[in-house]
Residue, then its C-alpha position, 0 to 999 in steps of 0.5 A: x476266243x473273241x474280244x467281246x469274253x470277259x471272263x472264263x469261270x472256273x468252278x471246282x467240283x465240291x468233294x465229300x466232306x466232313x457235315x454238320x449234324x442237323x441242327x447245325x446244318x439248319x442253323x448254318x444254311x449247308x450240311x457240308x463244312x467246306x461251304x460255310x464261308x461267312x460273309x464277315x469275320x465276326x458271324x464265324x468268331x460268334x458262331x453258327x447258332x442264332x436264337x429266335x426266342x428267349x428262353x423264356x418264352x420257351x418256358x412259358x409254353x405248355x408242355x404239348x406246344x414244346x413237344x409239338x414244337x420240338x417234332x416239327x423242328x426235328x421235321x424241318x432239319x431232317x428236310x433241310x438236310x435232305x434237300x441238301x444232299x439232293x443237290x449234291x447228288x445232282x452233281x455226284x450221283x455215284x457217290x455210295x456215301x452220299x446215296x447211302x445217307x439220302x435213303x437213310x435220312x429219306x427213311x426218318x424224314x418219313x418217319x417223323x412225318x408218321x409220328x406227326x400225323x398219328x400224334x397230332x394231324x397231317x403236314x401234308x396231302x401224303x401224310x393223311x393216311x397216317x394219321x386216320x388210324x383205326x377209322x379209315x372213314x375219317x378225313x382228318x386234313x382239317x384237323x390242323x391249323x390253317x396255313x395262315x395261322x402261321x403256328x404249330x399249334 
C-alpha cells in the first residue's frame, strides 16, 4: 500500500433473504427486507406505506379509471420487482431461488402487459400485437394517451 490510500472498502455479499411482497417492495424501494435501512428513526416507527391520494379522490373516480388504475399499478410493482431481482442476479447468478422467481415474476409481467393492451391499449411498442385482436390490420398505438398527458386515462 502506498501513503496517498485512504480507505480499503470492504462490502459484504448481500445473502437471500426474506422479500417484501410487491407493493410493499414498491413502496419501500427494495424487494429484500435486509436492505431497508431507513435513514431516520422516525420513517421505520411510521411505516413503509406513503399515501399519494386521499381516499377521497379515489372514490371520486369512475369505476373504469379505478381499475385501469389498479392494473397499471399492479404493472409497475411487478416491474419494479423484476428490476430488483435482476440486480440481484447481477451479483448471484446461481441462485435456483432467485432465477426461479425472476421467470415466474417475468411471466405475469408479461401477463399483465397482455391483459392491458387487450383491455385498453398498448404500454409499450412489444405490446401492440396484444391489443389488435381480431383485426390484424389495426394499428392501435395511438389508442393511448400521449406521454405528456401524464394519466392512465
Amino acid at each position: 500500500m502506498s501513503g496517498n490510500d485512504l480507505a480499503i472498502s470492504n462490502i459484504p455479499i448481500q445473502p437471500w433473504g426474506e422479500l417484501y411482497n410487491e407493493e410493499e417492495a414498491l413502496n419501500i424501494g427494495t424487494i429484500f427486507h435486509d436492505l431497508n435501512k431507513p435513514f431516520f428513526a422516525a420513517e421505520a416507527a411510521m411505516g413503509s406505506k406513503s399515501s399519494i391520494a386521499s381516499e377521497a379522490e379515489d372514490q371520486a373516480k369512475p369505476l373504469a379509471q379505478a381499475e385501469r388504475e389498479e392494473l397499471i399499478t399492479r404493472i409497475n410493482q411487478i416491474g419494479f420487482y423484476l428490476d430488483d431481482l435482476t440486480l440481484y442476479l447481477d451479483t448471484h447468478d446461481k441462485d435456483a431461488q432467485a432465477i426461479q422467481l425472476y421467470h415466474e415474476k417475468s411471466k405475469e409481467f408479461a401477463e399483465l402487459r397482455k391483459q392491458f393492451a387487450q383491455q385498453y391499449y398498448p404500454l409499450s411498442r412489444l405490446c401492440i400485437p396484444d391489443c389488435m385482436n381480431d383485426n390484424e390490420a389495426a394499428f392501435c398505438w395511438q389508442e393511448g394517451p400521449m406521454p405528456w398527458e401524464g394519466a392512465c386515462v
